[in-house]
Short mmCIF file of the C-alpha atoms (twelve columns), coordinates in Angstrom:
data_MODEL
# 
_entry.id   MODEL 
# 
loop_
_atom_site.group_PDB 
_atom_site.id 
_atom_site.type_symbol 
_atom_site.label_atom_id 
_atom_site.label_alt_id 
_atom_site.label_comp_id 
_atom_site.label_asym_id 
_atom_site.label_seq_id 
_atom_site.Cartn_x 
_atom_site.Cartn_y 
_atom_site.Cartn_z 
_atom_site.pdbx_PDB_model_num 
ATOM 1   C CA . UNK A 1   -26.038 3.397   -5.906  1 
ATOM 2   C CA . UNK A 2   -28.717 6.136   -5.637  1 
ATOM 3   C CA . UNK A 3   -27.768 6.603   -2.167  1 
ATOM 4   C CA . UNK A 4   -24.098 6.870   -1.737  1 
ATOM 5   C CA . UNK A 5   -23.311 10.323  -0.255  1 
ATOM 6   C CA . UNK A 6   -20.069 9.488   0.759   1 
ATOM 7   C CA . UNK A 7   -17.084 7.211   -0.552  1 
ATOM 8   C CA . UNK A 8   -14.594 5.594   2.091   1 
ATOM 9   C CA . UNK A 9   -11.856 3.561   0.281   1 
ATOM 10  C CA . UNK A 10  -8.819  1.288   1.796   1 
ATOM 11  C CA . UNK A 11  -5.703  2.381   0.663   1 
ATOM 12  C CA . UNK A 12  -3.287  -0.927  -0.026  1 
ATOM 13  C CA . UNK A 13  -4.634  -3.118  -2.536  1 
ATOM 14  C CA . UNK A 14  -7.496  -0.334  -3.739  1 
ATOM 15  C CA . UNK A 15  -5.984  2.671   -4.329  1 
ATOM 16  C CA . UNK A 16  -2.531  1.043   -4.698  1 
ATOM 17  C CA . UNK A 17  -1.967  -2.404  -6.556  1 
ATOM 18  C CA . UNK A 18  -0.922  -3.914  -3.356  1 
ATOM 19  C CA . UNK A 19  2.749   -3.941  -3.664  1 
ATOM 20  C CA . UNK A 20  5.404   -2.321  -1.491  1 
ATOM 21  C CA . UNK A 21  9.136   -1.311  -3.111  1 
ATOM 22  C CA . UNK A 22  11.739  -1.214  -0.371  1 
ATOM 23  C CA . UNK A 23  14.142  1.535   -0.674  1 
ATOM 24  C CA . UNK A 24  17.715  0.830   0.994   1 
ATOM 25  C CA . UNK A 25  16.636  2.985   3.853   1 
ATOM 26  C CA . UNK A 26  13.252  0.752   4.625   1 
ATOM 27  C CA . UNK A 27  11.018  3.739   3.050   1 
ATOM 28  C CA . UNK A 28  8.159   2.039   1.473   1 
ATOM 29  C CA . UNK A 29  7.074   3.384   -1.872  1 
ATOM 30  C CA . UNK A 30  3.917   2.988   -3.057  1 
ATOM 31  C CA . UNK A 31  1.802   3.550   -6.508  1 
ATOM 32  C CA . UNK A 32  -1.272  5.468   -6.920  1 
ATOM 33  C CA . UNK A 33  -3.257  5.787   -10.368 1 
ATOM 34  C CA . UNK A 34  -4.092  9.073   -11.551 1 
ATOM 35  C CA . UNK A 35  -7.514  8.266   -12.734 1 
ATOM 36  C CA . UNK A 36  -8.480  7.038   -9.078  1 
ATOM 37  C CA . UNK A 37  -7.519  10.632  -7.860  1 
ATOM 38  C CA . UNK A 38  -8.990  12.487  -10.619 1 
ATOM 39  C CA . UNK A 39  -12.357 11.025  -9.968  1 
ATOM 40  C CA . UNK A 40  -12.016 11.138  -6.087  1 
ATOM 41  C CA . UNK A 41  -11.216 15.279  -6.090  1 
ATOM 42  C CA . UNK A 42  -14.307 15.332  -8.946  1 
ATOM 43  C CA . UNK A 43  -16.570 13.708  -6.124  1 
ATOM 44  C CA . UNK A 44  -15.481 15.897  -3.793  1 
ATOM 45  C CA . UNK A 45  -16.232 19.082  -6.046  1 
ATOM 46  C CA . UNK A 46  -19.791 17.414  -6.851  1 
ATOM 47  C CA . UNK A 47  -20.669 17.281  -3.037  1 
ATOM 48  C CA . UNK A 48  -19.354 13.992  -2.211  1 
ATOM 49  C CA . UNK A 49  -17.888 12.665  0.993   1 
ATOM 50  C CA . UNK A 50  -14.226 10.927  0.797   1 
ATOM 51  C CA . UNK A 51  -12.742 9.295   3.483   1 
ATOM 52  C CA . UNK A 52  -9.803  6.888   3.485   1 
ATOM 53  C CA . UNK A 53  -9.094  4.570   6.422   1 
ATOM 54  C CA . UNK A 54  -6.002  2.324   5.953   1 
ATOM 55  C CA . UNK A 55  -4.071  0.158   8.452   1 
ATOM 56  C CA . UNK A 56  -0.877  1.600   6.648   1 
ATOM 57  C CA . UNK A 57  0.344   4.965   7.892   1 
ATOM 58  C CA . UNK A 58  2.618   6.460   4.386   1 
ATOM 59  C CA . UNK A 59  2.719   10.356  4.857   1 
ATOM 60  C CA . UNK A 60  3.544   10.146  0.947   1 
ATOM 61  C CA . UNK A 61  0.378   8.767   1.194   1 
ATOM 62  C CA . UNK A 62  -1.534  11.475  3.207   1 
ATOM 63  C CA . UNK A 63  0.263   14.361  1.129   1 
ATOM 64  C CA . UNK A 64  -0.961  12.741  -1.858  1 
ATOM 65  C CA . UNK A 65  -4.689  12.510  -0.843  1 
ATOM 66  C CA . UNK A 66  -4.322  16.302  0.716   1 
ATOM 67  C CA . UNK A 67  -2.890  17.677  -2.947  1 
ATOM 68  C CA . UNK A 68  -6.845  15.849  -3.871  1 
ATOM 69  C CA . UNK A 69  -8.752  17.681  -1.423  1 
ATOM 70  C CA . UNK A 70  -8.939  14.955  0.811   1 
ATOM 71  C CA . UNK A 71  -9.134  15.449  4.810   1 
ATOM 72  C CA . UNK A 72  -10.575 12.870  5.925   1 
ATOM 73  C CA . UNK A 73  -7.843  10.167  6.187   1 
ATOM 74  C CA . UNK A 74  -7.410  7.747   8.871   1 
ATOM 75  C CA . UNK A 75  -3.529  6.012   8.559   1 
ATOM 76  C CA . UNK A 76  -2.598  3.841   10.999  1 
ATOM 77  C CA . UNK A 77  -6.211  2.562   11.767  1 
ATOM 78  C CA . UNK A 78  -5.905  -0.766  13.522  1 
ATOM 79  C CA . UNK A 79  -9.724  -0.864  14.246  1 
ATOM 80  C CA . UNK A 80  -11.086 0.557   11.178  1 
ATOM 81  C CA . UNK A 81  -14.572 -0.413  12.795  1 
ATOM 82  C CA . UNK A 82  -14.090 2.193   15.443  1 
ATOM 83  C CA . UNK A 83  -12.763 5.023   12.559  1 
ATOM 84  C CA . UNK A 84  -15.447 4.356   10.924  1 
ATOM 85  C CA . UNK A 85  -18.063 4.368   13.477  1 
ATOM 86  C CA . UNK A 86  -16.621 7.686   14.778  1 
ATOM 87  C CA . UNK A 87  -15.996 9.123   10.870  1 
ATOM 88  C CA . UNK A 88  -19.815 8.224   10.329  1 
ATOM 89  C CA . UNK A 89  -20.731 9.845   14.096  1 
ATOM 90  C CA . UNK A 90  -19.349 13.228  13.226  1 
ATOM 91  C CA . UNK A 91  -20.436 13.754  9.745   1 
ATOM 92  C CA . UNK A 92  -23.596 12.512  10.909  1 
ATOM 93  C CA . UNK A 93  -23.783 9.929   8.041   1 
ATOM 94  C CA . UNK A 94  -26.281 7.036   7.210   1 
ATOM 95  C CA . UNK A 95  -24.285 3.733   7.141   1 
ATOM 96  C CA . UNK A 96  -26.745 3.068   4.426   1 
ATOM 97  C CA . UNK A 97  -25.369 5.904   2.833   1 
ATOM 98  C CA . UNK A 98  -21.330 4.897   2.125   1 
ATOM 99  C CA . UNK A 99  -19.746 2.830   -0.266  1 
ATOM 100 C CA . UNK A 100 -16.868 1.241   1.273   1 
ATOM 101 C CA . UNK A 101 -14.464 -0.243  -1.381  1 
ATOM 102 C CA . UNK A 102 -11.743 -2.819  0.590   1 
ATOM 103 C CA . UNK A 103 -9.709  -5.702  -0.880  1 
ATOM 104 C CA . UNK A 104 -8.606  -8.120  1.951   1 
ATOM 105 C CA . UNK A 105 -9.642  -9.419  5.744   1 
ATOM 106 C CA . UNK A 106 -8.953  -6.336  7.728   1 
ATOM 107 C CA . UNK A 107 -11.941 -4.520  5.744   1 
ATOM 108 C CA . UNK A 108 -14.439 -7.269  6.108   1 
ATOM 109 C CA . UNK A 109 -16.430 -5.725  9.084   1 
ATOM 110 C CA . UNK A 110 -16.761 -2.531  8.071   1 
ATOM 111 C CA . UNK A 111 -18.062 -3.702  4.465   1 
ATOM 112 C CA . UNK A 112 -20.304 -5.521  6.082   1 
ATOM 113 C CA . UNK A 113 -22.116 -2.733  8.205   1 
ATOM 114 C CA . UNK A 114 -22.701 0.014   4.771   1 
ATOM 115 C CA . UNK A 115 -24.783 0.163   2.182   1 
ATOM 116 C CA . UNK A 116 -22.698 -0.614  -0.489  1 
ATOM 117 C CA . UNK A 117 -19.880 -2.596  -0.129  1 
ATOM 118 C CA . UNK A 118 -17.208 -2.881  -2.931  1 
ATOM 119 C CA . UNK A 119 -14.251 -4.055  -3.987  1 
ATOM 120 C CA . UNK A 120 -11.716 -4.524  -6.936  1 
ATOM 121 C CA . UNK A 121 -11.851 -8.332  -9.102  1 
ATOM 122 C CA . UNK A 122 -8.154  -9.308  -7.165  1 
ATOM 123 C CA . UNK A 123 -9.735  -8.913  -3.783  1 
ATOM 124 C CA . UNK A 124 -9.903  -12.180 -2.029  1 
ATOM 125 C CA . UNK A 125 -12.407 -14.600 -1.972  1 
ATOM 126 C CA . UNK A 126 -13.725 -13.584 1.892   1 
ATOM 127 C CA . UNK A 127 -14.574 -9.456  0.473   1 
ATOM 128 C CA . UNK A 128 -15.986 -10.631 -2.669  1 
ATOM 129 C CA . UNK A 129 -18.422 -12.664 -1.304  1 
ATOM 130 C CA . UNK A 130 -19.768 -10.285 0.043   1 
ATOM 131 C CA . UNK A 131 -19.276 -6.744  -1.839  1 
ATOM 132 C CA . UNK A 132 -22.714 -5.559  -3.776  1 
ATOM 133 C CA . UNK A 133 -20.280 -4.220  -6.360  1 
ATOM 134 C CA . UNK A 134 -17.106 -6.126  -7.592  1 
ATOM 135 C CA . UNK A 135 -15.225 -3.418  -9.810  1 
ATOM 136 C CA . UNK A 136 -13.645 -5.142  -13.229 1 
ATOM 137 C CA . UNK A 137 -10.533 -3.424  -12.563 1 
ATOM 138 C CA . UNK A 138 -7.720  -4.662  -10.525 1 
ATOM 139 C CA . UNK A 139 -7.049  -2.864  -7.423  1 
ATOM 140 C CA . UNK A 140 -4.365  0.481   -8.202  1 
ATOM 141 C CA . UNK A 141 -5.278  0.437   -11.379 1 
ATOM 142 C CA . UNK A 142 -8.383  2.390   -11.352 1 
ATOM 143 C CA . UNK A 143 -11.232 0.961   -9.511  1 
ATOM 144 C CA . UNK A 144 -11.846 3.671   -7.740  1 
ATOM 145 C CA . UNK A 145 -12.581 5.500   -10.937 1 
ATOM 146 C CA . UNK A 146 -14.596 2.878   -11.614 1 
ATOM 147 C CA . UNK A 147 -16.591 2.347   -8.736  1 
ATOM 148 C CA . UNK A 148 -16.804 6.794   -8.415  1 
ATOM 149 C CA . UNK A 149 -17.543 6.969   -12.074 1 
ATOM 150 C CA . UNK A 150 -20.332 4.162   -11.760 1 
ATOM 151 C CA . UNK A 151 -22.193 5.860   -8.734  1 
ATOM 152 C CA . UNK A 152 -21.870 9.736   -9.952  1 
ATOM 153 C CA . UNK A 153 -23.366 8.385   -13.606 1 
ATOM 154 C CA . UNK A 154 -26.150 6.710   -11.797 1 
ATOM 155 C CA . UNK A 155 -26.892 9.958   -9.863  1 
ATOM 156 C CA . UNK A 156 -26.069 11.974  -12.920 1 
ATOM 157 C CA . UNK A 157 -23.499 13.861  -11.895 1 
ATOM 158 C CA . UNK A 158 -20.870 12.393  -13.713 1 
ATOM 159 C CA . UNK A 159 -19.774 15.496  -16.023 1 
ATOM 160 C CA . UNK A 160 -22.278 17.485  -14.716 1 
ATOM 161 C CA . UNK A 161 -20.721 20.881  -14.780 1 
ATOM 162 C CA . UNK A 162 -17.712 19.243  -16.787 1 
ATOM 163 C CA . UNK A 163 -18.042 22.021  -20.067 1 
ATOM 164 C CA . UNK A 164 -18.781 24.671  -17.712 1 
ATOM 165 C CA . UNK A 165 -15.695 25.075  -16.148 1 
ATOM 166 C CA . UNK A 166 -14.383 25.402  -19.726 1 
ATOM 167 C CA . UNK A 167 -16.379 27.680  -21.598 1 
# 
């Protein structure tokens, strides 16, 4: 955990539980936690990289993430090997360097390829064998709080300038 510069989360099944409601017009509503997006804009205001690359393509999902600070979001990826290859290209960042927290198959070769691979405890059996770090928390339920909370503690930065920006 020393090493993470830079976070790069799934969306479905990490930063949601997983589940899709159906509206009568096919819209597909998803839930996000609020704990998993306070601690991804407080990584971003501490230096760290955030990148989302999900096979779904919600734009409830990308206006979410943007209201967080977030930029870097791939929807739609269907090779999230290639995303993240060219994500890692640009920003001229150390595979060694990312923790990538994924819950099901199409993660699996990208987890395998960083430094830290992660993943909530309901991710299935194939990501858990082989994630470093399996999160206690379920995924949309805040294990990306978890997982951003554990690294930025290790680093100590976790409430670093927290009672500055109140005084």
């Amino acid at each position: 955990m020393n090493d993470i510069t830079t976070f790069v989360l799934d969306v479905d099944g990490v930063l949601t539980d997983g589940q899709v409601h159906l509206t009568s017009t096919g819209e597909m509503l998803r839930q996000m936690n609020i704990k998993d997006g306070y601690a991804m804009k407080t990584a971003l205001e501490a230096g760290y990289r955030v990148c989302i690359i999900s096979g779904g393509s919600s734009e409830g999902v990308r206006i979410r993430l943007r209201n967080l600070g977030l930029y870097d979001i791939y929807l739609g990826a269907s090779n999230k090997v290639d995303v993240f290859k060219e994500y890692t290209e640009i920003n001229q960042i150390s595979a060694a360097e990312v923790l990538y927290m994924g819950d099901d198959i199409p993660d699996y070769h990208v987890m395998k390829m960083v430094g830290l691979p992660s993943c909530p405890v309901d991710a299935v059996p194939e990501i858990k064998k082989i994630s470093t770090y399996i999160s206690h928390i379920k995924g949309g339920q805040g294990c990306v709080r978890d997982v951003i909370e554990q690294v930025m503690k290790v680093q100590g930065k976790w409430m670093e300038n927290f009672d500055s920006k109140y005084d």
